[in-house]
N, C-alpha and C positions, 0 to 999 in steps of 0.2 A: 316780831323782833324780840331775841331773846335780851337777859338782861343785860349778859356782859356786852352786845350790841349797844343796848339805851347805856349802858356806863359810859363806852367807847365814844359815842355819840355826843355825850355830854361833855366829856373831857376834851374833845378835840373843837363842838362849839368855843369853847374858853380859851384854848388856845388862839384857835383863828383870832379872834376878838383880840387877845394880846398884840397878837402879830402884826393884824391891820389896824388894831388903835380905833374899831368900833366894833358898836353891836355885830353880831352876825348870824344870830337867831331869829327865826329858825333857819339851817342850812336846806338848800334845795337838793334835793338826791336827783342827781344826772345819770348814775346808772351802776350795775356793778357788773362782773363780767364774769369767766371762768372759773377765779381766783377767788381767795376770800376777801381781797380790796374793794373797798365804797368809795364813789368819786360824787363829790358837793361841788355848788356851785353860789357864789357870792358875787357882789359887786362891792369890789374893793374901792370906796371913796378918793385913799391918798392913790390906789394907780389910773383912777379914774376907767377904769376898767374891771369885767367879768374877772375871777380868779377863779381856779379848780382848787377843793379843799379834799384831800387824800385821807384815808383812814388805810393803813396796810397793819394787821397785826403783825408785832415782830415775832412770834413765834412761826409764825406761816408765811409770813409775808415780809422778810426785812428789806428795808428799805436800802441798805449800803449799795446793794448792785446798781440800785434805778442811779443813786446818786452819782454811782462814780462815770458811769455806764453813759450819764446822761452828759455828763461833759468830754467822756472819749468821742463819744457823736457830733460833738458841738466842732472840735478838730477837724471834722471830716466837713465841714459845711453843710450839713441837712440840717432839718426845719423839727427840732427837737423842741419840749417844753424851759422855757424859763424856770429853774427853780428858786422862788423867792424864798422860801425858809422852810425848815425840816428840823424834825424831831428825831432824830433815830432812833434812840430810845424806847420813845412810844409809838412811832412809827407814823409818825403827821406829816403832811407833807402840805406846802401849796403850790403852785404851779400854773403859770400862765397859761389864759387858758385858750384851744386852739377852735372853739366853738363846735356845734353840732353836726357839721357836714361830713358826715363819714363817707369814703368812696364808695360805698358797696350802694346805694341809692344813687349815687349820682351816673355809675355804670351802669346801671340797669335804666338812669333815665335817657343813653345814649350816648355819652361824655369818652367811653372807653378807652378807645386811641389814645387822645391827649394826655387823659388821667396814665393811662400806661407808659407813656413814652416818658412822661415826669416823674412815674412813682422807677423806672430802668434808671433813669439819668441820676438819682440819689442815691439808689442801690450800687450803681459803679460809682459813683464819689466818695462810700463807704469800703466797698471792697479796695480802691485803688490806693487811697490818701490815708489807709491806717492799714500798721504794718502789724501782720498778721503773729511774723515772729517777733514783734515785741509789747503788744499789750497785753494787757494783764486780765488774762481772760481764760476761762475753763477750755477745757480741748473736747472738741467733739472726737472721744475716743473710742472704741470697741464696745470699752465697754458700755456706755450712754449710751451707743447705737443700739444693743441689741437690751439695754433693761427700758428700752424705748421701743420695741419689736415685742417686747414678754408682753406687753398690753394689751396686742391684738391677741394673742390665744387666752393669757387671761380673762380678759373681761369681754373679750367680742367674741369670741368661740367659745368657750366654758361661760360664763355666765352670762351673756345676751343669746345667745343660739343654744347653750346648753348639752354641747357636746361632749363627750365625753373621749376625751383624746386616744387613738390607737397607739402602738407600735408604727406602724406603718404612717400615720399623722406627724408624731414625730419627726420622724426622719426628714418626711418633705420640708416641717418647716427649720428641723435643724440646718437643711442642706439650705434652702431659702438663707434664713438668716445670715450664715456664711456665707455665703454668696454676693451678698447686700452689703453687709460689712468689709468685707474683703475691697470690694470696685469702690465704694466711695470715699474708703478709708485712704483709696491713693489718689484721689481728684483733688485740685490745685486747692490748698489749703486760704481762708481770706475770714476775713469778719462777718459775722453770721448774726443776723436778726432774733430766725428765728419763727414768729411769728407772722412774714411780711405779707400781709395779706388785708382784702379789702374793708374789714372791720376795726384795723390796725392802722389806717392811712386816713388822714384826715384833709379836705378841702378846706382850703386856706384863703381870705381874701386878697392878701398884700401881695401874694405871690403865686408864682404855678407851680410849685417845689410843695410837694406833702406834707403834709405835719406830720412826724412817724412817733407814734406812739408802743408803749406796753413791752421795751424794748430791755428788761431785766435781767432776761435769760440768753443774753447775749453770748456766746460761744466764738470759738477760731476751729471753721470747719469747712464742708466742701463748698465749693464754689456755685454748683447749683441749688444748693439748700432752700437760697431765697429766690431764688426764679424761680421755683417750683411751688413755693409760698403763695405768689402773687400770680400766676400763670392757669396753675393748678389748685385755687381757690376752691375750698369746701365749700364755699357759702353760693357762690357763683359759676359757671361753667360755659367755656367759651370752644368752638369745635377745634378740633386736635392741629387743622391749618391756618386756624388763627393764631393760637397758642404758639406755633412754629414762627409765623413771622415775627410776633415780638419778642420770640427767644434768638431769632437772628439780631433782630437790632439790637438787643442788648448785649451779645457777642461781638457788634462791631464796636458797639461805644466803649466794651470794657478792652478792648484791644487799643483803640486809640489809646486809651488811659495806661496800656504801658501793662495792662493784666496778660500772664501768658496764658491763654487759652488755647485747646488743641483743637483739631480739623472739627469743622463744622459737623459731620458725620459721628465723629465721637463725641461732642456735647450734645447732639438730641440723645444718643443714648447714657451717656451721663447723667441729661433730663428725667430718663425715664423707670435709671435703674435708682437716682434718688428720689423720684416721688413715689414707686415703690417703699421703697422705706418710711417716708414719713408717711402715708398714708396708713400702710397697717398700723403706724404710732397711733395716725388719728382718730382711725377706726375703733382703736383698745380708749381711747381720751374720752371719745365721743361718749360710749358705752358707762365708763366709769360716772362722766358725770351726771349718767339716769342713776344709778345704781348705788353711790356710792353717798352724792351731792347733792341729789333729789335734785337735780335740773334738768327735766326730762325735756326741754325743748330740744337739746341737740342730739339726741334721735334721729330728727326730721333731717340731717343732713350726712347721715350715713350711707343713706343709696348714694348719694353723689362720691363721698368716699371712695365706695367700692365701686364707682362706676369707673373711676380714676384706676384701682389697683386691675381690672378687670383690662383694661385698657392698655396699661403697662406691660401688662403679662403678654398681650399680646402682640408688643412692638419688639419684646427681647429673646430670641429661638434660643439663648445659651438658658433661659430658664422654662424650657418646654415642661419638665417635670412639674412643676409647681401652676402651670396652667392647665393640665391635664387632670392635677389634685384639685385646683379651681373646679373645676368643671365638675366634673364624677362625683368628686366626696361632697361640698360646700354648696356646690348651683342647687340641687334639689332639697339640699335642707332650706335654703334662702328661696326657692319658692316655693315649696308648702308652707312658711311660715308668713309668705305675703297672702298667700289666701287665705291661711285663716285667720288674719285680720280683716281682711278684705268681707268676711264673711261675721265676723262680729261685730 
């Protein structure tokens, strides 16, 4: 821990203490994640209850979005954090806390179904009951689309593969990227997570409704963004006709709810031309945070990544081009470089 950490560290133990009106040293560190936010953990005497204690730098990290963000959510009825008191300032935060059951263990210990049908049912409570045109929310625009697309040539083709980009590479992924932008950019615009995915959704005791967290970077954008979040999970991977059936349920509940959605035929490919998109986003994220953040564990979830754009490529014929570039140019540099791991 660097210093300005032990500073940060120190100043916000005192805080807390302020706020809860006891001790609260030493704080338990429950974990940090992508970002440069640190989440503590206390037992608050007057709530008689665990509390989460936040450290978000405001310079990297401010905390205005989570707050306003966190009560646009609370409108929609999902299972959002209480915030008990915030610094913004210095960027403290506490926050009731929604305990340690994250979904991605509890799918893998067989729960899947239910956990999914509950994490669709809050997803359309979100899209449906907050209007899209009028909160106050960044727009997933062109341009976020494709300086979200520049990640995967920068950091996953130039500097994780180390390729050195053609004329002929260009084009494919200029015409890719247009492509991408263009079809999502006219899918039913709604409130957008973001993140919605199984390291993001928390089991909850009191209720079968998620706890949704990490919810900052909220946007007003395509309407599959977040099925594809939680459907097409980097960390987990479910077969392409499983994925199908609960992208139908949630096509029906968000229709009951009064969402217009087009022919079932056109939202799997909706599904497929936006997980495209955010997958090469993930694939350039993934790469960045070996490279950039020194947190080389998410590495280990980049084959699933591309196992997802690889997959894509091959459910959509209008992008034949760029599955042929797949193939020829990229499949043999990605496997001679699994053998020579394989081989050190």
């Amino acid at each position: 821990m660097n210093e300005s950490k032990e500073k940060r560290l120190a100043d916000l133990t005192v805080w807390a203490a302020e706020q809860l009106q006891q001790p609260t040293s030493p704080l338990a560190c429950v974990s940090g994640d992508a970002s440069f936010r640190r989440y503590f953990r206390v037992f608050s005497e007057r709530e008689q209850a665990n509390v989460i204690v936040v450290d978000s730098p405001p310079d990297k990290e401010p905390i205005a979005p989570f707050l306003a963000i966190s009560e646009l959510f609370a409108q929609a009825k999902v299972q959002v954090p209480t915030i008990i008191a915030a610094d913004e300032a210095r960027g403290f935060m506490l926050l009731s806390d929604f305990g340690d059951k994250l979904f991605l263990p509890e799918l893998q210990a067989g729960h899947a179904d239910s956990l999914y049908r509950s994490a669709l049912q809050s997803l359309v409570l979100l899209q449906s009951r907050l209007d899209a045109q009028a909160v106050a929310l960044p727009l997933y625009d062109a341009k976020r689309l494709n300086d979200e697309m520049a990640l995967f040539h920068e950091w996953f083709l130039e500097v994780h593969l180390g390729i050195a980009l053609t004329a002929s590479d260009w084009e494919v992924l200029d015409q890719l990227y247009q492509t991408l932008t263009a079809a999502v950019s006219s899918q039913l615009p709604v409130v957008v997570h973001r993140d919605f995915h199984s390291r993001n959704l928390m089991v909850l005791e009191d209720t079968t409704a998620p706890g949704i967290i990490d919810y900052q970077d909220a946007v007003v954008g395509p309407y599959t963004y977040d099925p594809v979040s939680l459907l097409k999970d980097c960390y987990i991977h479910w077969p392409r006709a499983q994925q199908l059936t609960w992208l139908a349920d949630y096509r029906q509940q968000a229709i009951t709810a009064g969402l217009a959605l087009p022919a079932w035929e056109q939202v799997i490919q909706d599904y497929d031309l936006m997980g495209l998109q955010r997958h090469l986003k993930v694939a350039g994220i993934f790469c960045r945070l070996n490279y950039r953040d020194n947190k080389p564990g998410y590495l280990n979830d980049v084959p699933l990544t591309l196992a997802y754009l690889t997959e894509a490529l091959q459910q959509l014929p209008q992008l034949e081009f760029a599955q042929q570039w797949w193939q020829q140019r990229l499949q043999p540099i990605l496997q001679q470089r699994q053998l020579s791991m394989a081989l050190t």
